[in-house]
Backbone as XML, in Angstrom:
<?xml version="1.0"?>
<chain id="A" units="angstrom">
  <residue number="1" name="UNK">
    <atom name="N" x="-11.178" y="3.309" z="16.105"/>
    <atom name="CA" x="-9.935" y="2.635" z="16.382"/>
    <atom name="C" x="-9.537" y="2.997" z="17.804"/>
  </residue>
  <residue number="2" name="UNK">
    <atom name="N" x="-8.984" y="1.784" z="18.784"/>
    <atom name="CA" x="-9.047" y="2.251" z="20.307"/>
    <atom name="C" x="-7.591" y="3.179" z="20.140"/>
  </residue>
  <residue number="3" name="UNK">
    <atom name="N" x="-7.048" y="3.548" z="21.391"/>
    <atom name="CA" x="-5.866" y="3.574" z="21.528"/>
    <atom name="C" x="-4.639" y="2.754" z="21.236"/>
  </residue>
  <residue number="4" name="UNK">
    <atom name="N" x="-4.625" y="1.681" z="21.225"/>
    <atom name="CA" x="-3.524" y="0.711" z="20.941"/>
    <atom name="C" x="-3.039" y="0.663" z="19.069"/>
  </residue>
  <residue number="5" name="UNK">
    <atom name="N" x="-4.948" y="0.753" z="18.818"/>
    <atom name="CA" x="-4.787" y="0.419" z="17.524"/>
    <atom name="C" x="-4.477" y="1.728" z="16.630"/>
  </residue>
  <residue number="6" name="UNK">
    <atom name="N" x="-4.444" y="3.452" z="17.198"/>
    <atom name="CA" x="-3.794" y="4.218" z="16.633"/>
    <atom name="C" x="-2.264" y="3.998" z="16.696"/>
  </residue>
  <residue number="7" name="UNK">
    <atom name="N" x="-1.498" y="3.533" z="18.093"/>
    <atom name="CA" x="-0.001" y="3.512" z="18.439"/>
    <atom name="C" x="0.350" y="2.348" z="17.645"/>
  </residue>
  <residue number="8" name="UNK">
    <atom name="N" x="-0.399" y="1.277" z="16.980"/>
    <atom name="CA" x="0.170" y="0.391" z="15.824"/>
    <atom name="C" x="0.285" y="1.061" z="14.542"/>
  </residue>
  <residue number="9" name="UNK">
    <atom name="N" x="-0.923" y="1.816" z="14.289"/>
    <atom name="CA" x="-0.509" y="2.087" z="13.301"/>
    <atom name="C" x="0.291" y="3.423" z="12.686"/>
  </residue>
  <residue number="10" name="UNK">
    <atom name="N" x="0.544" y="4.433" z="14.034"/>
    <atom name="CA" x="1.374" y="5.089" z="14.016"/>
    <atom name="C" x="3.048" y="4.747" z="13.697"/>
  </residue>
  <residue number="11" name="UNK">
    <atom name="N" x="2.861" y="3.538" z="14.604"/>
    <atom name="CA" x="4.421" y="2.982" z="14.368"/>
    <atom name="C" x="4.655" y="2.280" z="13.283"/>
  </residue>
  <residue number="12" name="UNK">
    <atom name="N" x="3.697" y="1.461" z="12.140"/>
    <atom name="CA" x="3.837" y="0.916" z="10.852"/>
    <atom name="C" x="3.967" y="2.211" z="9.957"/>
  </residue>
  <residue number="13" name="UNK">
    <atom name="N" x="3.657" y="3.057" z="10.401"/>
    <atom name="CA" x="4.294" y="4.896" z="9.608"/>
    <atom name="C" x="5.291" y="4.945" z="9.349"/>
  </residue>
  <residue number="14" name="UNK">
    <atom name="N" x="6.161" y="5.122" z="10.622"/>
    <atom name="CA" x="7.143" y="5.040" z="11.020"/>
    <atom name="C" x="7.985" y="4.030" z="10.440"/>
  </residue>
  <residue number="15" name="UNK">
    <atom name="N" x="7.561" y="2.681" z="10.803"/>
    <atom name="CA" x="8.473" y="2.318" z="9.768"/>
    <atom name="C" x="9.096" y="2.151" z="8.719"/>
  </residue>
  <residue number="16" name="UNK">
    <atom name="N" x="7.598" y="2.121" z="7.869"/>
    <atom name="CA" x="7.480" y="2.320" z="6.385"/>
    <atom name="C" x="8.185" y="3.692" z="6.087"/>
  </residue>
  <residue number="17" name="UNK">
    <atom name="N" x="8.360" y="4.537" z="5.986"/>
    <atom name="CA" x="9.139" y="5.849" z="6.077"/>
    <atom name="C" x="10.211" y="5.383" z="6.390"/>
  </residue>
  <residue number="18" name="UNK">
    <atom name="N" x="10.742" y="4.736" z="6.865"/>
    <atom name="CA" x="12.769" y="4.038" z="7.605"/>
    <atom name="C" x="12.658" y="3.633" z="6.386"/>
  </residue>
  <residue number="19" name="UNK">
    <atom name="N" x="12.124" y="2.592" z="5.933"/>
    <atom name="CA" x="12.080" y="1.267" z="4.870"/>
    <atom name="C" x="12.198" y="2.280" z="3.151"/>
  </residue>
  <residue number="20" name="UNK">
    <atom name="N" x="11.214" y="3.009" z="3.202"/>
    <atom name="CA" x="11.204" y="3.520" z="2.082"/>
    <atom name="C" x="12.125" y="4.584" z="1.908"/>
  </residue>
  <residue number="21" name="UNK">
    <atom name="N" x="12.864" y="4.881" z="2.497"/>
    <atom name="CA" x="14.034" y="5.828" z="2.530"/>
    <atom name="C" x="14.276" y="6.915" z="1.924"/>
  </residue>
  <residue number="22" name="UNK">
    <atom name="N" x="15.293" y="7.471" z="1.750"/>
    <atom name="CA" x="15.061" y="9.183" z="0.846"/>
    <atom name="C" x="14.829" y="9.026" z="-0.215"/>
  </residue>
  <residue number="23" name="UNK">
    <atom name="N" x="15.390" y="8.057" z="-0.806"/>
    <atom name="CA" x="14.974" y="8.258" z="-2.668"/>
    <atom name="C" x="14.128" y="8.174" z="-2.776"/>
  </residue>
  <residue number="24" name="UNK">
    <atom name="N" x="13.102" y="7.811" z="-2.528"/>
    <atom name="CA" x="11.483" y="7.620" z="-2.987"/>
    <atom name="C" x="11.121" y="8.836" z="-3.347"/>
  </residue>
  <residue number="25" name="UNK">
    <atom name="N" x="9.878" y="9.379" z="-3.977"/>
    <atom name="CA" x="9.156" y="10.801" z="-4.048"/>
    <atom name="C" x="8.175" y="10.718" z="-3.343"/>
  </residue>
  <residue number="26" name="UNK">
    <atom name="N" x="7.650" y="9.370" z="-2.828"/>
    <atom name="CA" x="6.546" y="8.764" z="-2.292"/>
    <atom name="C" x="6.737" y="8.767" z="-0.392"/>
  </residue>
  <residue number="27" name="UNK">
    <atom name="N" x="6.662" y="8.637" z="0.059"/>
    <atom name="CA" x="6.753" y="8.233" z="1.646"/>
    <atom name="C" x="5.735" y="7.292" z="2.150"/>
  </residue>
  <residue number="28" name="UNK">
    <atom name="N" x="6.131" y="6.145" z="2.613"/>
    <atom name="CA" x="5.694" y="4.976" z="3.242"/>
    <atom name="C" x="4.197" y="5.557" z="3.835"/>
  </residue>
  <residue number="29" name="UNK">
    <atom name="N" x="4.504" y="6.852" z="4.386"/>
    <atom name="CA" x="3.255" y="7.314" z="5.126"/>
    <atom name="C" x="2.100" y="8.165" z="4.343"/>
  </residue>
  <residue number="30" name="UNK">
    <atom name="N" x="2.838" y="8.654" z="3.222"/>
    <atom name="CA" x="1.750" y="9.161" z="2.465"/>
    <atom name="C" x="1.094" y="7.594" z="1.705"/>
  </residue>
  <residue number="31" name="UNK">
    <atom name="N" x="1.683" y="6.654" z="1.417"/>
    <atom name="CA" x="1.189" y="5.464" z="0.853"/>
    <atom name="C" x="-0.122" y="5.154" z="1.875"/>
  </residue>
  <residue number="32" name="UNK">
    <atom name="N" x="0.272" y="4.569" z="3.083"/>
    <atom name="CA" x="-0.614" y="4.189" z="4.065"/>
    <atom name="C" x="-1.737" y="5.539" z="4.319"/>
  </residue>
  <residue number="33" name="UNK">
    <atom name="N" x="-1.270" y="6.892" z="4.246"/>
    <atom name="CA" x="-2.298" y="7.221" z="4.526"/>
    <atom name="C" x="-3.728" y="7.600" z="3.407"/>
  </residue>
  <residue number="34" name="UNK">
    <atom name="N" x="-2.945" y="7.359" z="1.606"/>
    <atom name="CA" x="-3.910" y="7.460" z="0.637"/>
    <atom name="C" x="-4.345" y="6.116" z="0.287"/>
  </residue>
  <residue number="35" name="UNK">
    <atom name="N" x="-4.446" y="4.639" z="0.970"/>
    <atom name="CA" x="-4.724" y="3.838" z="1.004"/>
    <atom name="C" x="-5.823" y="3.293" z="1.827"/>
  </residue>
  <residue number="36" name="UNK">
    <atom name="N" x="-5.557" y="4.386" z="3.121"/>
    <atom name="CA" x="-6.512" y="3.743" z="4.046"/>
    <atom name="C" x="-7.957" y="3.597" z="3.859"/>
  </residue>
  <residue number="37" name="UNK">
    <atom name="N" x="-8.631" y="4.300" z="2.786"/>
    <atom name="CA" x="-9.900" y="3.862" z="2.701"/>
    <atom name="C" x="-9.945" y="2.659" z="1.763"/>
  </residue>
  <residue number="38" name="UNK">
    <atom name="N" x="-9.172" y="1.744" z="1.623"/>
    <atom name="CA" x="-9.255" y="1.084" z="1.271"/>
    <atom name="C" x="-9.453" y="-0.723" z="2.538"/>
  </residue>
  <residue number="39" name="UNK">
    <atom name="N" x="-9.129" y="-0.321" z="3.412"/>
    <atom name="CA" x="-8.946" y="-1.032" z="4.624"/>
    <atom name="C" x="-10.045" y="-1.998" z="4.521"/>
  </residue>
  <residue number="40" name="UNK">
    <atom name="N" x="-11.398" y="-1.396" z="4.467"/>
    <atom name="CA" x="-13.065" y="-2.035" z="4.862"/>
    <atom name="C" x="-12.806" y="-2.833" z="3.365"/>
  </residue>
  <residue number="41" name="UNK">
    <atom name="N" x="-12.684" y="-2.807" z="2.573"/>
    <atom name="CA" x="-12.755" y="-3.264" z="1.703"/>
    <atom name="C" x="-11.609" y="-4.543" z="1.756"/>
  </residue>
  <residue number="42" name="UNK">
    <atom name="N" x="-10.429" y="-4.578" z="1.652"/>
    <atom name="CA" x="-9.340" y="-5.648" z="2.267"/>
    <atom name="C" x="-9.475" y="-6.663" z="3.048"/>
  </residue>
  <residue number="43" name="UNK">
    <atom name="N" x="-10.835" y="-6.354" z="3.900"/>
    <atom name="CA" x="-10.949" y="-7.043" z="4.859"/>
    <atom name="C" x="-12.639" y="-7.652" z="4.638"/>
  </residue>
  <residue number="44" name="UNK">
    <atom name="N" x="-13.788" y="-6.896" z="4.187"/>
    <atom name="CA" x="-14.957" y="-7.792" z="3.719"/>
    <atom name="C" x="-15.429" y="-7.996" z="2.634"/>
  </residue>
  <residue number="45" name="UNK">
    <atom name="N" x="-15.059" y="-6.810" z="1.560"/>
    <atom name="CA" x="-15.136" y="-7.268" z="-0.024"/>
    <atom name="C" x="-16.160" y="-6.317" z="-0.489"/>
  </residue>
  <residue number="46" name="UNK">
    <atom name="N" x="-16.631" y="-6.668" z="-0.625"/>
    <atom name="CA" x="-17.615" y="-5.450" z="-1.160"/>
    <atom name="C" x="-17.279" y="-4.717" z="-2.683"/>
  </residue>
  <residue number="47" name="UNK">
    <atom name="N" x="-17.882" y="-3.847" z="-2.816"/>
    <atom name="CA" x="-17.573" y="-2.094" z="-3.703"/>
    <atom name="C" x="-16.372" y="-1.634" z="-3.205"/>
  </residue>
  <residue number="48" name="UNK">
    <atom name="N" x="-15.334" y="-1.449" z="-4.200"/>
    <atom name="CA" x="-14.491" y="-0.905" z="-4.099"/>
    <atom name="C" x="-15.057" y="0.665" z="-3.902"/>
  </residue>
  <residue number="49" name="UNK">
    <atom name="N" x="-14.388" y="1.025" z="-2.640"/>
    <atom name="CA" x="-14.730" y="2.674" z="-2.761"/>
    <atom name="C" x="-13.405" y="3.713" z="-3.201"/>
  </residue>
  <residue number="50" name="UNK">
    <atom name="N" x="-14.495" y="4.319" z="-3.658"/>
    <atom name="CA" x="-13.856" y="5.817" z="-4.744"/>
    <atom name="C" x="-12.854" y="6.164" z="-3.878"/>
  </residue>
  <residue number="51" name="UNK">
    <atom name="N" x="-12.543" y="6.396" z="-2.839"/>
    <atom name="CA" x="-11.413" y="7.298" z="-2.095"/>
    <atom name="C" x="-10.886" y="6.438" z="-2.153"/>
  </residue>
  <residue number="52" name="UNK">
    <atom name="N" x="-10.718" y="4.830" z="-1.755"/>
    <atom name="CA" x="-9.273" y="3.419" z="-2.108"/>
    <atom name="C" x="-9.050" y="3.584" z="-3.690"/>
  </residue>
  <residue number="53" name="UNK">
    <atom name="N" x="-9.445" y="3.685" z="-4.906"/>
    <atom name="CA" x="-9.312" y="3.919" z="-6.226"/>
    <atom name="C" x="-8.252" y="5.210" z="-6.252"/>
  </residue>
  <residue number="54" name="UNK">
    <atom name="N" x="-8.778" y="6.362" z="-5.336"/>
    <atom name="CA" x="-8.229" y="7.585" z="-5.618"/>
    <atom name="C" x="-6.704" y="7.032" z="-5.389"/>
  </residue>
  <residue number="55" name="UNK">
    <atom name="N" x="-6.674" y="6.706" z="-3.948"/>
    <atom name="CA" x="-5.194" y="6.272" z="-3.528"/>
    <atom name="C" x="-4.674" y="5.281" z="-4.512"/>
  </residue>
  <residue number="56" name="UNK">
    <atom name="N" x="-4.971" y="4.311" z="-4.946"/>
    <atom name="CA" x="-4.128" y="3.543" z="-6.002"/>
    <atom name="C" x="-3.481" y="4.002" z="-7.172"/>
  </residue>
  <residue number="57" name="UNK">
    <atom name="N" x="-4.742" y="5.173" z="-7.721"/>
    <atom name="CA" x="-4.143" y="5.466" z="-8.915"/>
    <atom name="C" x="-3.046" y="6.654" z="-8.355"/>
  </residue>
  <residue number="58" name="UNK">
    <atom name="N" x="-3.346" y="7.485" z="-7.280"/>
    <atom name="CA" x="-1.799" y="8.373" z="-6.693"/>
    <atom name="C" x="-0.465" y="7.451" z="-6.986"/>
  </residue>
  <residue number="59" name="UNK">
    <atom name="N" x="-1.203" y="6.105" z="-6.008"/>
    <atom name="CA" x="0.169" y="5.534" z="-6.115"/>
    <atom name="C" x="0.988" y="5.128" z="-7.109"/>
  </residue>
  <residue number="60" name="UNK">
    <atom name="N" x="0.337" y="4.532" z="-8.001"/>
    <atom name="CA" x="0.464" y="4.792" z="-9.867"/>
    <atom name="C" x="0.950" y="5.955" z="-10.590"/>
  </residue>
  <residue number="61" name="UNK">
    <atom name="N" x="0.705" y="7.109" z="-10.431"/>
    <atom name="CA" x="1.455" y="8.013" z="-10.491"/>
    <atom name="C" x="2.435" y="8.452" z="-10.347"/>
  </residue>
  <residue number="62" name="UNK">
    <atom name="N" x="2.395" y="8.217" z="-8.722"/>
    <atom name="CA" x="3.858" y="8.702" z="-7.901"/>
    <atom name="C" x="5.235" y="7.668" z="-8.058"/>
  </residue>
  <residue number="63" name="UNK">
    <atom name="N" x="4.860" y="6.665" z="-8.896"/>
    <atom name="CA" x="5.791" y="5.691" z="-8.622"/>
    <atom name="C" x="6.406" y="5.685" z="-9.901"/>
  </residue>
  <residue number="64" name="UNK">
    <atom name="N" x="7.283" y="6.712" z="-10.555"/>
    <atom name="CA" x="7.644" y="6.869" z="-11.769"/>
    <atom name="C" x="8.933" y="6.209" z="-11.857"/>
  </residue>
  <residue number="65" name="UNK">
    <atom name="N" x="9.978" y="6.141" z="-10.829"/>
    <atom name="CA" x="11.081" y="5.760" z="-11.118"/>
    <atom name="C" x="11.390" y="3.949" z="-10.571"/>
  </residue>
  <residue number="66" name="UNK">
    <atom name="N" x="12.189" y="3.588" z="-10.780"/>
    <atom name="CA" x="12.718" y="2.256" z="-9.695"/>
    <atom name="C" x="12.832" y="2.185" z="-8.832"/>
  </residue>
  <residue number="67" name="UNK">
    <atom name="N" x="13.045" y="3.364" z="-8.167"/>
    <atom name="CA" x="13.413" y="3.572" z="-7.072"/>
    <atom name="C" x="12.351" y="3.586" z="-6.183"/>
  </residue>
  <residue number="68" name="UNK">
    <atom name="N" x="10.956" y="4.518" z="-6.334"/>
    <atom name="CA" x="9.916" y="4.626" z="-6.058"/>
    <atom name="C" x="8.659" y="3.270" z="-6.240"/>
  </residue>
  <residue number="69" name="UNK">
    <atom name="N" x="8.554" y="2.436" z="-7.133"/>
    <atom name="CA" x="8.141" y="1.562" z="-7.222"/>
    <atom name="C" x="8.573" y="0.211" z="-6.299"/>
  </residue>
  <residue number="70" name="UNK">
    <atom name="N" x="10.215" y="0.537" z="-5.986"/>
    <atom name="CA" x="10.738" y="-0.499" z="-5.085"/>
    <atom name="C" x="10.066" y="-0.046" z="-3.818"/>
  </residue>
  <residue number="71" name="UNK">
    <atom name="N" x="10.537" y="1.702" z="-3.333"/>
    <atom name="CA" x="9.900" y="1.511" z="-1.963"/>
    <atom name="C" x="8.318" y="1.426" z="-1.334"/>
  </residue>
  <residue number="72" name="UNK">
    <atom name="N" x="7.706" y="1.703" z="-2.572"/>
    <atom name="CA" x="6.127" y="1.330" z="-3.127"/>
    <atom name="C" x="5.739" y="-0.451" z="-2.257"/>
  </residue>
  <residue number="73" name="UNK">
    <atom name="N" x="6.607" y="-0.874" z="-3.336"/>
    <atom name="CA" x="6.404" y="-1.807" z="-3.007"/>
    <atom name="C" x="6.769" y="-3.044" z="-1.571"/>
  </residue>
  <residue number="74" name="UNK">
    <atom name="N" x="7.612" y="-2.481" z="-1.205"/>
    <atom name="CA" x="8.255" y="-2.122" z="0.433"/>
    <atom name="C" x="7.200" y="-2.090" z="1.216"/>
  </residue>
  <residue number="75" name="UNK">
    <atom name="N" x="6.858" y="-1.000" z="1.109"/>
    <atom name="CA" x="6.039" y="-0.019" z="2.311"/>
    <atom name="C" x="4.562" y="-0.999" z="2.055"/>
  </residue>
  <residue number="76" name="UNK">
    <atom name="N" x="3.875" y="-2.108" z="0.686"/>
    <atom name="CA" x="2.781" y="-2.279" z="1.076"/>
    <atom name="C" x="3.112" y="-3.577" z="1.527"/>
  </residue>
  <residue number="77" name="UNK">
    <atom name="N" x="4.108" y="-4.265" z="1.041"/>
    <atom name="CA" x="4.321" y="-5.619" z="2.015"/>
    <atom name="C" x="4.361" y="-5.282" z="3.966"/>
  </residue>
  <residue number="78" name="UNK">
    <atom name="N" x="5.303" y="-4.462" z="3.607"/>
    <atom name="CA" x="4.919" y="-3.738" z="5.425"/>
    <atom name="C" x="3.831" y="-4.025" z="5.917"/>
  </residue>
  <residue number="79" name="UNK">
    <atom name="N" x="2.888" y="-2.948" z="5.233"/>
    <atom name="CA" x="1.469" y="-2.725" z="4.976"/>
    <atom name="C" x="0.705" y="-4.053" z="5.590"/>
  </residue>
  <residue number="80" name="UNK">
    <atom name="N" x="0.817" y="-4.434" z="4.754"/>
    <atom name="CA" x="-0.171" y="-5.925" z="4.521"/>
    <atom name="C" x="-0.436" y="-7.122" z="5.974"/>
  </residue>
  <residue number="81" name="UNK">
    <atom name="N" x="1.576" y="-7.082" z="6.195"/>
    <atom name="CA" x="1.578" y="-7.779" z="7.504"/>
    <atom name="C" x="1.253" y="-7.190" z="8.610"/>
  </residue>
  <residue number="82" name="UNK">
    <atom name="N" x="1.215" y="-5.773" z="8.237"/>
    <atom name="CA" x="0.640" y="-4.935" z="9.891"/>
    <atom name="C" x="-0.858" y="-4.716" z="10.059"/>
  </residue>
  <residue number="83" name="UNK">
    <atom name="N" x="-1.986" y="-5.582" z="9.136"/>
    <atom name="CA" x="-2.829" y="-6.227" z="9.484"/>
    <atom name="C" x="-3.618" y="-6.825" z="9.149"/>
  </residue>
  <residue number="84" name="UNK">
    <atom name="N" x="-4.453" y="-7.715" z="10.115"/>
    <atom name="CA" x="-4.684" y="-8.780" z="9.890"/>
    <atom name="C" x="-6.403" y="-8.630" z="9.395"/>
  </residue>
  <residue number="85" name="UNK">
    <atom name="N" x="-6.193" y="-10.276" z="8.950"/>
    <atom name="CA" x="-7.633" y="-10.120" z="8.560"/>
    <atom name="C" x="-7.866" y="-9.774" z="7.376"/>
  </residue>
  <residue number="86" name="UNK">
    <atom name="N" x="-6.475" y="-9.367" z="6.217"/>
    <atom name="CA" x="-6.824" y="-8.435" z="4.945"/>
    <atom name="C" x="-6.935" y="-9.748" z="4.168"/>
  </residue>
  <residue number="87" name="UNK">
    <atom name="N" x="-7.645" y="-10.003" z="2.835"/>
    <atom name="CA" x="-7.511" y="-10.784" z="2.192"/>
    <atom name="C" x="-6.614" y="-10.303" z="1.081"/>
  </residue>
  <residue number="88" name="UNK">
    <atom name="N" x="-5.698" y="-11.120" z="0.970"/>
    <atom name="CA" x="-4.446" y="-10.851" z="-0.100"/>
    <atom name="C" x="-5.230" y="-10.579" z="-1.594"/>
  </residue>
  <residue number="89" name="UNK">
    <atom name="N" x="-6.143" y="-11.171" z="-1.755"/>
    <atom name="CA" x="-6.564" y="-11.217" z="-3.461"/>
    <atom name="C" x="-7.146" y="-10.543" z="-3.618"/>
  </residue>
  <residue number="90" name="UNK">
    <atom name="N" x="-8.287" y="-9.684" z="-2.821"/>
    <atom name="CA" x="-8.741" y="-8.592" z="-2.927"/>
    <atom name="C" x="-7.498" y="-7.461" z="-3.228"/>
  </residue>
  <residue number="91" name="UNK">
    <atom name="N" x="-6.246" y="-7.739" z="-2.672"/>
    <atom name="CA" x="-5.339" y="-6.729" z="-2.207"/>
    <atom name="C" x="-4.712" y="-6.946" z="-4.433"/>
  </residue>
  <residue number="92" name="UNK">
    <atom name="N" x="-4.563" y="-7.806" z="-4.296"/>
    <atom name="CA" x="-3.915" y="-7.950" z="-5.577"/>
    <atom name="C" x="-4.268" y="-7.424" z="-6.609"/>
  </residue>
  <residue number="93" name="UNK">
    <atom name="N" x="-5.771" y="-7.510" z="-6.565"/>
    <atom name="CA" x="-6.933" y="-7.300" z="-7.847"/>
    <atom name="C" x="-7.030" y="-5.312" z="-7.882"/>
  </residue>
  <residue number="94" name="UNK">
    <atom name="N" x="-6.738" y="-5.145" z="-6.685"/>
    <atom name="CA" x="-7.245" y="-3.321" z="-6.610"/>
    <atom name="C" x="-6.536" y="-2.888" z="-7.487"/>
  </residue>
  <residue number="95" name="UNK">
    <atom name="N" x="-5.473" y="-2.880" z="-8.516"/>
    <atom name="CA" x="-5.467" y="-1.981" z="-9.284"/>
    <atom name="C" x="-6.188" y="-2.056" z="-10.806"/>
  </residue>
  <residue number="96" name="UNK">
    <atom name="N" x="-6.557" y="-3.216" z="-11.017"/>
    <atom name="CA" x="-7.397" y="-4.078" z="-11.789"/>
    <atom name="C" x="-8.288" y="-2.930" z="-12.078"/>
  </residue>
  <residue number="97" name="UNK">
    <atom name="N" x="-9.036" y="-3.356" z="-10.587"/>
    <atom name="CA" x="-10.578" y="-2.888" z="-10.309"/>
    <atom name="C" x="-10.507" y="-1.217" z="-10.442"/>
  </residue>
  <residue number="98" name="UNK">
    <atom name="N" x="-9.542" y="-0.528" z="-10.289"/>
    <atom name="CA" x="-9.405" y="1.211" z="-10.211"/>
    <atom name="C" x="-8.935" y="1.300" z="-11.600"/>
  </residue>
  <residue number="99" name="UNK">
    <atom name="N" x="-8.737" y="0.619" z="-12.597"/>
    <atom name="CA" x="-8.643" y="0.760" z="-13.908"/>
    <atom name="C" x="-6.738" y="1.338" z="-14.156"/>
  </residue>
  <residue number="100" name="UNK">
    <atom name="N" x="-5.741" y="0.922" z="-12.805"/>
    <atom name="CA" x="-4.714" y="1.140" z="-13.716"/>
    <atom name="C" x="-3.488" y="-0.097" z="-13.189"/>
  </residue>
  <residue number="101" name="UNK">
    <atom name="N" x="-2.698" y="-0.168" z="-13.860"/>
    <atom name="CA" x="-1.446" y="-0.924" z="-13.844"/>
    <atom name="C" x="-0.289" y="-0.912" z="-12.927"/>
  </residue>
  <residue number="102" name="UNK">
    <atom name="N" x="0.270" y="-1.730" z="-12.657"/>
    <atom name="CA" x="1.676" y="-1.601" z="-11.930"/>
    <atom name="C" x="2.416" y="-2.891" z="-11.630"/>
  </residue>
  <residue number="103" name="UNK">
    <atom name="N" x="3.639" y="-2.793" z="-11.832"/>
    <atom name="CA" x="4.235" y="-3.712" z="-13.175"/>
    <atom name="C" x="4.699" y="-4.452" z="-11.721"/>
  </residue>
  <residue number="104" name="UNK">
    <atom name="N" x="3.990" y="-4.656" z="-10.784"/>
    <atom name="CA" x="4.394" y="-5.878" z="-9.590"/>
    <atom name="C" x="2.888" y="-6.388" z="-8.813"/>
  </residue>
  <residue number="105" name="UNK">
    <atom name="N" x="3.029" y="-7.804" z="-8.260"/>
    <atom name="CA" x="1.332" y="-7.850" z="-7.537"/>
    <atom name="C" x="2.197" y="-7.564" z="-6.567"/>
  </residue>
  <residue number="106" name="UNK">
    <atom name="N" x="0.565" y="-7.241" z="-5.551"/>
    <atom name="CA" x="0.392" y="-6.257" z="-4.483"/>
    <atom name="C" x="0.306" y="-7.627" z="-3.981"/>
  </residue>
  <residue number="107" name="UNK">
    <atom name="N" x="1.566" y="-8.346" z="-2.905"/>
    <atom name="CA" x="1.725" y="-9.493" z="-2.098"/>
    <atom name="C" x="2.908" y="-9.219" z="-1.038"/>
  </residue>
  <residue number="108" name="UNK">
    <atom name="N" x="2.527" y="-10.138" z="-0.144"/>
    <atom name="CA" x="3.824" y="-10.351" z="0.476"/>
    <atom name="C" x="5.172" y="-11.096" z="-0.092"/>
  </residue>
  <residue number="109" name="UNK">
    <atom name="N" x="5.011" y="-11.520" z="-1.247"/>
    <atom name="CA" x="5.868" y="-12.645" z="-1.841"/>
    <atom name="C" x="6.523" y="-12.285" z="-2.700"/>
  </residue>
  <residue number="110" name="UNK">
    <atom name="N" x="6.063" y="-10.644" z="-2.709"/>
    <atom name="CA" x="6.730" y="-10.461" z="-3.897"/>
    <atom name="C" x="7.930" y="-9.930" z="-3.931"/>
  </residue>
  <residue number="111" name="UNK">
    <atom name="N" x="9.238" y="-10.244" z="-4.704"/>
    <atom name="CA" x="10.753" y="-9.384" z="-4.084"/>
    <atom name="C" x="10.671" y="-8.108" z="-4.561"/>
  </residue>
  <residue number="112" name="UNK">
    <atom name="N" x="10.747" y="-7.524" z="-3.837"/>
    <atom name="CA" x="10.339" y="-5.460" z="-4.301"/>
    <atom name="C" x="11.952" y="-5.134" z="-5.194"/>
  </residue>
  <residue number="113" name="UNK">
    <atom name="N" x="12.817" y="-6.400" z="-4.743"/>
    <atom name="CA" x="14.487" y="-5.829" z="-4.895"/>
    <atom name="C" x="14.193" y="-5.872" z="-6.948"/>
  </residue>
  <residue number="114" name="UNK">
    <atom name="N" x="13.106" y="-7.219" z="-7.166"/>
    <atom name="CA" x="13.369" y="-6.677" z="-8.740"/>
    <atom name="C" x="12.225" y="-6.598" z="-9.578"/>
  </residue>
  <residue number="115" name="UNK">
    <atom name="N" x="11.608" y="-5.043" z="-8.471"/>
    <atom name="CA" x="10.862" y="-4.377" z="-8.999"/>
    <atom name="C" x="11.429" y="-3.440" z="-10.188"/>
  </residue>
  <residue number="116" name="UNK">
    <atom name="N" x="11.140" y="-3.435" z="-11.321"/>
    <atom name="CA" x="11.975" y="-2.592" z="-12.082"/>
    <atom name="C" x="11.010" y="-0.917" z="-12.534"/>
  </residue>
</chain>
């Protein structure tokens, strides 16, 4: 990743962390950063790899309350638009494919406000 493309995604940290705010147990940045091996995959398809599985099911975990599932779900719409090239349905299907649940799809469309 050159230079530019660490200071983007330093600052989609950053935001996601504003966005996901104190109540969470989760942080925008721990999301993005137990996700990121999931990236190569988002973008050409393939084998889901074991370290993107690991991060989904964290995130499955960590997302026990409403509160946490809202900014969950926050932080991956963030996510999603800060880059390009991801295919949404791959993005949708990953918790499918890692064998667990979560009671919203993984989209931009989706309103996080009634995530319950």
């Amino acid at each position: 990743m050159g230079g530019s493309g660490v200071v983007k995604v330093a600052c989609v940290l950053v935001i996601c962390m504003v966005v996901a705010g104190v109540e969470a147990s989760i942080s925008c940045g721990q999301l993005a950063s137990g996700l990121s091996p999931c990236l190569a995959y988002l973008k050409k398809g393939g084998a889901v790899p074991p370290g993107c599985c690991s991060g989904i099911k964290a995130l499955s975990s960590a997302s026990k309350t409403t509160a946490d599932r809202q900014a969950a779900c926050t932080c991956l719409k963030t996510l999603s638009k800060s880059y390009s090239g991801l295919n949404l349905g791959l993005a949708s299907g990953l918790p499918g494919k890692c064998g667990v649940t979560i009671p919203y799809k993984i989209s931009p469309s989706t309103d996080c406000s009634k995530v319950t």
